[in-house]
C-alpha positions as CSV (number, residue, x, y, z in Angstrom):
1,X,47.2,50.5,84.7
2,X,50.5,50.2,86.6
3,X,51.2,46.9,85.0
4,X,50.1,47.8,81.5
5,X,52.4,51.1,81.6
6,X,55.3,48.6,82.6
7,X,54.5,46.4,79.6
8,X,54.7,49.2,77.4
9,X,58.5,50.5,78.5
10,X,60.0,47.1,78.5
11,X,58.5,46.8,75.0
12,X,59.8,50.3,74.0
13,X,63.1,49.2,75.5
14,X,63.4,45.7,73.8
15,X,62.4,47.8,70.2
16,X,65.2,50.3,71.3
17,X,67.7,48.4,72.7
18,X,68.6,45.7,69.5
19,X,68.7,48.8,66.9
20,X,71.1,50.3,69.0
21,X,73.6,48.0,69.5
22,X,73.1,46.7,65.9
23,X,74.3,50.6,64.9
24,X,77.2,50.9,67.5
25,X,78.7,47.5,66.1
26,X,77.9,48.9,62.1
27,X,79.3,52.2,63.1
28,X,82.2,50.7,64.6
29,X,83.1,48.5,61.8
30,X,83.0,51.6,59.4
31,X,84.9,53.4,62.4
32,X,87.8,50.5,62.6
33,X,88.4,50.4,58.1
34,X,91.1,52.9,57.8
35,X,93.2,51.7,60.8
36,X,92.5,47.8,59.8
37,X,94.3,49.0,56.6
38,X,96.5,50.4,58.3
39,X,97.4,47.2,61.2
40,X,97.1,44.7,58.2
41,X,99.8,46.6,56.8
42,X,101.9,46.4,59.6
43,X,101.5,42.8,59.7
44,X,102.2,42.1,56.5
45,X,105.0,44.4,55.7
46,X,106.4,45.6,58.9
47,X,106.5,42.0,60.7
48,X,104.2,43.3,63.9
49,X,102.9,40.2,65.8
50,X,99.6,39.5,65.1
51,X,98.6,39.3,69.0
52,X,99.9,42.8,69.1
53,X,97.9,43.7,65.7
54,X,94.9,42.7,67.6
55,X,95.5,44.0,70.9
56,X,96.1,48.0,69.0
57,X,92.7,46.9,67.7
58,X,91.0,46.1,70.4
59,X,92.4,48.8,72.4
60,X,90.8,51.2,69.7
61,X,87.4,50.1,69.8
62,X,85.7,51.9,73.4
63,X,86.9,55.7,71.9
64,X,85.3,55.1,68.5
65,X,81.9,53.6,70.0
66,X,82.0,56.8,72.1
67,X,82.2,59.1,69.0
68,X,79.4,56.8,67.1
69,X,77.4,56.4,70.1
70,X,75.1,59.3,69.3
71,X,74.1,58.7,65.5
72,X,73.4,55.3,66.9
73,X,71.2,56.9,69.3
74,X,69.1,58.4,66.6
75,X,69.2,55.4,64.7
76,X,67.4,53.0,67.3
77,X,64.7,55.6,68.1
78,X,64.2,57.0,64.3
79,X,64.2,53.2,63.8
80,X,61.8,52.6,66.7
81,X,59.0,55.3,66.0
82,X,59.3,54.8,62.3
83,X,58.2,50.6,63.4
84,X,55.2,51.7,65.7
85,X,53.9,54.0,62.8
86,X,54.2,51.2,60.2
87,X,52.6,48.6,62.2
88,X,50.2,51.3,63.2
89,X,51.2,50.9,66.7
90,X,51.1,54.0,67.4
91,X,47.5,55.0,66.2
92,X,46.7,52.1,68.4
93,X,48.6,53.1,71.7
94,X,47.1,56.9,71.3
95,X,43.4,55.0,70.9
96,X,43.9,53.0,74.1
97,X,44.1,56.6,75.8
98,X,47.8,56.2,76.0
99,X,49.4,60.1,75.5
100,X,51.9,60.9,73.5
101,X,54.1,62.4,76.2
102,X,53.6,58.9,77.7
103,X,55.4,57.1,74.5
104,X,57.9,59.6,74.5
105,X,59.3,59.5,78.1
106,X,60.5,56.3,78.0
107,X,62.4,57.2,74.9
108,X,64.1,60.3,76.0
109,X,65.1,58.2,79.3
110,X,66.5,55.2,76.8
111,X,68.5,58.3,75.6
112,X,69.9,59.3,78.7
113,X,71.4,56.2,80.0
114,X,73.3,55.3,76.5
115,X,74.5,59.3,77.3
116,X,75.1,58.3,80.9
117,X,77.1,54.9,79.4
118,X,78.8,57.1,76.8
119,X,79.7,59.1,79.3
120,X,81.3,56.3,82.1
121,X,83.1,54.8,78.8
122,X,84.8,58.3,78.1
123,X,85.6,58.1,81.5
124,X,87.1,55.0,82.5
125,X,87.9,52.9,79.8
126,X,88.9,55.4,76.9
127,X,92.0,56.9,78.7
128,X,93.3,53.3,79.9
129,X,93.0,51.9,76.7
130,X,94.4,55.0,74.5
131,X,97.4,55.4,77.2
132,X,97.9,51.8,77.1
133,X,97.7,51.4,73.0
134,X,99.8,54.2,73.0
135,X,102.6,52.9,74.6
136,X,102.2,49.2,72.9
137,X,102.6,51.8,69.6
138,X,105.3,52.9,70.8
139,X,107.3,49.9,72.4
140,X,106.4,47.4,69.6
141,X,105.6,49.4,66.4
142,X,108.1,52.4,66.7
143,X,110.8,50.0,68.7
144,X,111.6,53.2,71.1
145,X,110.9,53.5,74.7
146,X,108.8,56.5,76.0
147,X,111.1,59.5,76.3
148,X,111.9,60.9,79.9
149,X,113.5,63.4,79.6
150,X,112.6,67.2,78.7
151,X,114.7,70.3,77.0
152,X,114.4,73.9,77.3
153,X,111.4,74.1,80.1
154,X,110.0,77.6,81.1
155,X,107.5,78.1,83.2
156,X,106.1,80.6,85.7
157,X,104.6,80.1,89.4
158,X,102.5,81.7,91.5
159,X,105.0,83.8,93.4
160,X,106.1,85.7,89.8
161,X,109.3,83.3,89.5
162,X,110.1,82.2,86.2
163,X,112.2,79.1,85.8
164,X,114.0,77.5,83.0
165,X,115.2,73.9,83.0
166,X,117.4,72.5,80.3
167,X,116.8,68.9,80.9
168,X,114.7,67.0,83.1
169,X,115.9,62.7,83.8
170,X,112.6,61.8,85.4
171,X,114.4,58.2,86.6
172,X,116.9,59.6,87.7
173,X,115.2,62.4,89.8
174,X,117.8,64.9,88.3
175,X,117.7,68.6,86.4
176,X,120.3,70.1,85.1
177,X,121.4,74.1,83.9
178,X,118.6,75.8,86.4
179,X,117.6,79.2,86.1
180,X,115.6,81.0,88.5
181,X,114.4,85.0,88.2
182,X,112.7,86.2,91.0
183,X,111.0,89.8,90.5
184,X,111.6,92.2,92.5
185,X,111.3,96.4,92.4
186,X,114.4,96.9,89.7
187,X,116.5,94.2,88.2
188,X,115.1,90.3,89.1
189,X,117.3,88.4,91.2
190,X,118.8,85.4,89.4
191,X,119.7,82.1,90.7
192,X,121.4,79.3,88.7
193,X,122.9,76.2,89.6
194,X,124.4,73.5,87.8
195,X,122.2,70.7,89.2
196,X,118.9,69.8,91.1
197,X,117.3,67.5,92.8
198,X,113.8,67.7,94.1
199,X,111.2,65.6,96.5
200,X,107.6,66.2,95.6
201,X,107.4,70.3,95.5
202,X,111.1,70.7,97.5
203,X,113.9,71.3,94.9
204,X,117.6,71.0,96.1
205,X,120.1,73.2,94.2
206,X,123.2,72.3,93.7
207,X,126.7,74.3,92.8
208,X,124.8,77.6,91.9
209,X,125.4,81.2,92.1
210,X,123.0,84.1,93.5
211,X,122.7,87.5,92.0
212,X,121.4,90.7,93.0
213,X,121.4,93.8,91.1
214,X,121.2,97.7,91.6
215,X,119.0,100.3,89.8
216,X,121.9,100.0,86.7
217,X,121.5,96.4,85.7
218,X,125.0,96.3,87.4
219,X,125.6,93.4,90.1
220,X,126.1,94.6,93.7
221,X,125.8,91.1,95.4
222,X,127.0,87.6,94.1
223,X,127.6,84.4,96.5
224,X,128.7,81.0,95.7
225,X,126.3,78.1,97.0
226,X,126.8,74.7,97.3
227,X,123.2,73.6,98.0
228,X,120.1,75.7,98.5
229,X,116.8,74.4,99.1
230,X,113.4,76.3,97.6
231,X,110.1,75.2,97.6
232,X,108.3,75.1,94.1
233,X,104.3,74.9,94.3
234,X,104.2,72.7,90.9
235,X,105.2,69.4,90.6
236,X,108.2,68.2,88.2
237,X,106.0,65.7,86.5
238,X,104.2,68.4,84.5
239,X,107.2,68.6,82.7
240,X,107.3,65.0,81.4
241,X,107.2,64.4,77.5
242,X,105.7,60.8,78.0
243,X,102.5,63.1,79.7
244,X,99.1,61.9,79.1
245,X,97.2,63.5,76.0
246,X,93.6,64.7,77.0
247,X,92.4,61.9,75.6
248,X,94.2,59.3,78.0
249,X,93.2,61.4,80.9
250,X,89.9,61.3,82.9
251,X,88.3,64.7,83.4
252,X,89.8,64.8,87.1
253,X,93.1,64.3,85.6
254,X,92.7,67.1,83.0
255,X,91.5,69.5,85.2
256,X,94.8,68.9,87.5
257,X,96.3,69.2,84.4
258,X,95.0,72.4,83.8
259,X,95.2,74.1,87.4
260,X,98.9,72.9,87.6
261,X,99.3,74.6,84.0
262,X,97.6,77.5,85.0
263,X,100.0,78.2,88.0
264,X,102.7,78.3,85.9
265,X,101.1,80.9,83.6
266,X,101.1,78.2,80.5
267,X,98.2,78.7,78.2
268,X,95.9,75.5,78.4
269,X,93.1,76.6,75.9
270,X,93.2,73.9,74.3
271,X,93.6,71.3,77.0
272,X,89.9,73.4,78.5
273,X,88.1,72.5,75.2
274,X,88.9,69.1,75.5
275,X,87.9,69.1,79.1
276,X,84.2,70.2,78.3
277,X,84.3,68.1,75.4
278,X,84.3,65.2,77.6
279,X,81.1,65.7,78.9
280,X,79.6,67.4,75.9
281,X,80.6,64.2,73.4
282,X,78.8,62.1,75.7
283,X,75.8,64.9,76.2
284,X,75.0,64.4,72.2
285,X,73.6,61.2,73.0
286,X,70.3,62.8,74.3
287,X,70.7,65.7,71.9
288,X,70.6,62.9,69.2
289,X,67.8,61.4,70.4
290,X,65.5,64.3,70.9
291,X,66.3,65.3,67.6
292,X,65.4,61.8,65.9
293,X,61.6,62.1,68.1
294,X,61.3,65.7,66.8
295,X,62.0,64.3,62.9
296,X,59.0,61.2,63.4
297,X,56.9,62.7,65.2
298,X,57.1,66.0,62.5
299,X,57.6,64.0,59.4
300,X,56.1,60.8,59.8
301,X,52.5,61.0,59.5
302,X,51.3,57.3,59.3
303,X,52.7,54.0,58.3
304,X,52.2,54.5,54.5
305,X,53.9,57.5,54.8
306,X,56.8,56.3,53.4
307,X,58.1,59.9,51.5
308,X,57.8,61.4,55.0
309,X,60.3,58.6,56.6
310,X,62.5,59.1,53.6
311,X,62.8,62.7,54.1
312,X,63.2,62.2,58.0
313,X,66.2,59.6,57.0
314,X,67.4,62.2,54.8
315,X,66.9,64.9,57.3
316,X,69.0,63.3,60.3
317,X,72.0,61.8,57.8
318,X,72.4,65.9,56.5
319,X,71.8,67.0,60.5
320,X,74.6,64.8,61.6
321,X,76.9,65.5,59.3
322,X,76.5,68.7,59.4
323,X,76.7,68.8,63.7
324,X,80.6,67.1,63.6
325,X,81.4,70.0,61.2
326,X,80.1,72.6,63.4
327,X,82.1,70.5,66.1
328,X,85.2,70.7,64.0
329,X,84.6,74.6,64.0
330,X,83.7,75.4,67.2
331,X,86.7,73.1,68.8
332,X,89.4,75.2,66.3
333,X,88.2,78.8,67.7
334,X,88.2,77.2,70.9
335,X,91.6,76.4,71.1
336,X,92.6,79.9,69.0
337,X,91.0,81.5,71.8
338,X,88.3,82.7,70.2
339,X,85.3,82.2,71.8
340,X,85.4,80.4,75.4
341,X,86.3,76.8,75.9
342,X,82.6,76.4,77.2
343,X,81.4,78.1,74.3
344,X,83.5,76.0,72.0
345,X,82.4,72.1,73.4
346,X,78.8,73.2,74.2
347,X,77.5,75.4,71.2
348,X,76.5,72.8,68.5
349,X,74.8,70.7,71.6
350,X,72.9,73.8,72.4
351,X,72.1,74.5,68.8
352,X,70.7,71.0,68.1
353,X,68.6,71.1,71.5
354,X,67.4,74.2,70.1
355,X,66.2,72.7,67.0
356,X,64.9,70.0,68.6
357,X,62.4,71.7,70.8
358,X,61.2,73.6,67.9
359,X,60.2,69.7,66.3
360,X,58.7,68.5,69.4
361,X,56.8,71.3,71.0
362,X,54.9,71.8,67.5
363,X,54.0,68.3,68.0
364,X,52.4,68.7,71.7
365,X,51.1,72.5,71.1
366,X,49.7,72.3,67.6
């Protein structure tokens, strides 16, 4: 029995596993058009080195098979059930005292690990190869180095100091036209200086003033400095413009992101949806595949039934379509702070498990 139950997953997997990757690499090509356009373009007009044209290519391929990675999900197991019903597979298994929560198992596992895969591609290859396209973009397409240097910086830390920063030369290791307010019971406290130097969360001041003032607004202590030393509990990288987007960061990167963000009292709503979306892009995977069992199983009666695999087809292609618009919605009041970050990654997952439970557990419990 052992044996024959093994026989049956690898055969479930081999039925899975070509449909699936036949999908990722159709998606993909569909995914690719609009920026081959585009690189051809570049090529022919713009006089971009073909190596580079297809290293920008390549570089684009692991974040698009992440996006297509659930509908190709569906597609393999829709594709695999709707087989074992025409070849009357199926009937045959369930004859030979074979379950149907025995078929299905193996199928929702196959679903997990292309999630789990999704999931280590969204994490360790995506942000290398968006960072490092980005830069290529940059260096060879835009002929302009990444900028260094930031203008007009505020921020807050967690002792109720508020800073500005004029400019930031990150090779250099210099700032320059530093203000510091420090709150106290009446008027703040300002410090400025003309120049700064910092080491990790250490800044050096240089050729600044302190300024105190009374209950009036009018100042009743000033002193010259030539260098002061404070400690600043946020590092000056934060402020680069050359900074990672979410997408060229892994989630332990974004979250630093965020917590150093949050210190300085900078709103990073937007930078939290994307940091649930990371693991909720991935998480569609089993959604996807749930949903496409729920759709056979419901619709699919036999293997003549071929206006019930139509109108499963036709089902799924109007579900997904109409799952990356309720993405599009939820991640936009997301980051207008509408409904919570969690909220905003996790709701059309949620709504699709939903409706996939309802497919499936008429199935076991009719």
């Amino acid at each position: 029995m052992s044996r024959s139950s093994t026989i049956l997953d690898r055969y479930l997997f081999k039925q899975f596993l070509g449909p699936f990757v036949l999908a990722v690499g159709g998606f993909v090509i569909i995914g690719i058009i609009d920026l081959l356009f585009l690189l051809v373009d570049l090529f022919v007009n713009s006089g971009v080195p073909l190596p580079v044209i297809v290293r920008l290519l390549a570089y684009k391929v692991p974040a698009i098979m992440v996006l297509f990675f659930p509908m190709a999900t569906l597609f393999a197991i829709m594709l695999l059930l709707v087989r074992l019903a025409k070849d009357n597979e199926m009937t045959i298994l369930r004859a030979s005292g074979i379950s149907l929560t025995r078929i299905v198992i193996p199928i929702v596992l196959f679903a997990l690990i292309t999630s789990l895969f999704s999931y280590w591609i969204n994490e360790k290859m995506v942000p290398w190869t968006s960072h490092v396209s980005q830069k290529l973009i940059m260096r060879e397409i835009q002929k302009k180095p990444p900028p260094t240097i930031v203008e007009n910086v505020f921020f807050q830390d967690e002792n109720d100091r508020y800073f500005y920063i004029k400019n930031i030369d990150s090779k250099r290791g210099l700032m320059s036209t530093i203000f510091l307010f420090e709150l106290t019971d009446s008027y703040p406290r300002m410090i400025t200086a003309k120049t700064a130097k910092w080491n990790k969360n250490v800044w050096v001041l240089e050729n600044g003033y302190v300024q105190e003032f009374d209950g009036d607004g009018k100042v009743q202590f000033s002193s010259h400095f030539d260098v002061m030393r404070i400690f600043v509990d946020r590092e000056v990288s934060s402020f680069y413009t050359d900074q990672k987007t979410p997408r060229e960061m892994d989630t332990k990167e974004l979250k630093n992101q965020i917590q150093t963000l949050d210190k300085g009292g900078i709103s990073t709503r937007n930078l939290k949806v994307e940091y649930y979306m990371k693991t909720a892009e991935p998480g569609a995977c089993v959604i996807f595949g749930l949903l496409g069992i729920g759709f056979c199983l419901t619709f699919v009666r036999s293997g003549k039934d071929w206006w019930g695999v139509i109108f499963a087809v036709c089902a799924a292609v109007l579900t997904v379509g109409f799952y990356f618009f309720l993405v599009a919605i939820c991640r936009s009041l997301g980051n207008k702070g509408l409904i919570d970050p969690v909220v905003a990654a996790w709701l059309p997952n949620s709504l699709y498990l939903a409706l996939s439970g309802v497919f499936i557990t008429r199935q076991f419990f009719r």
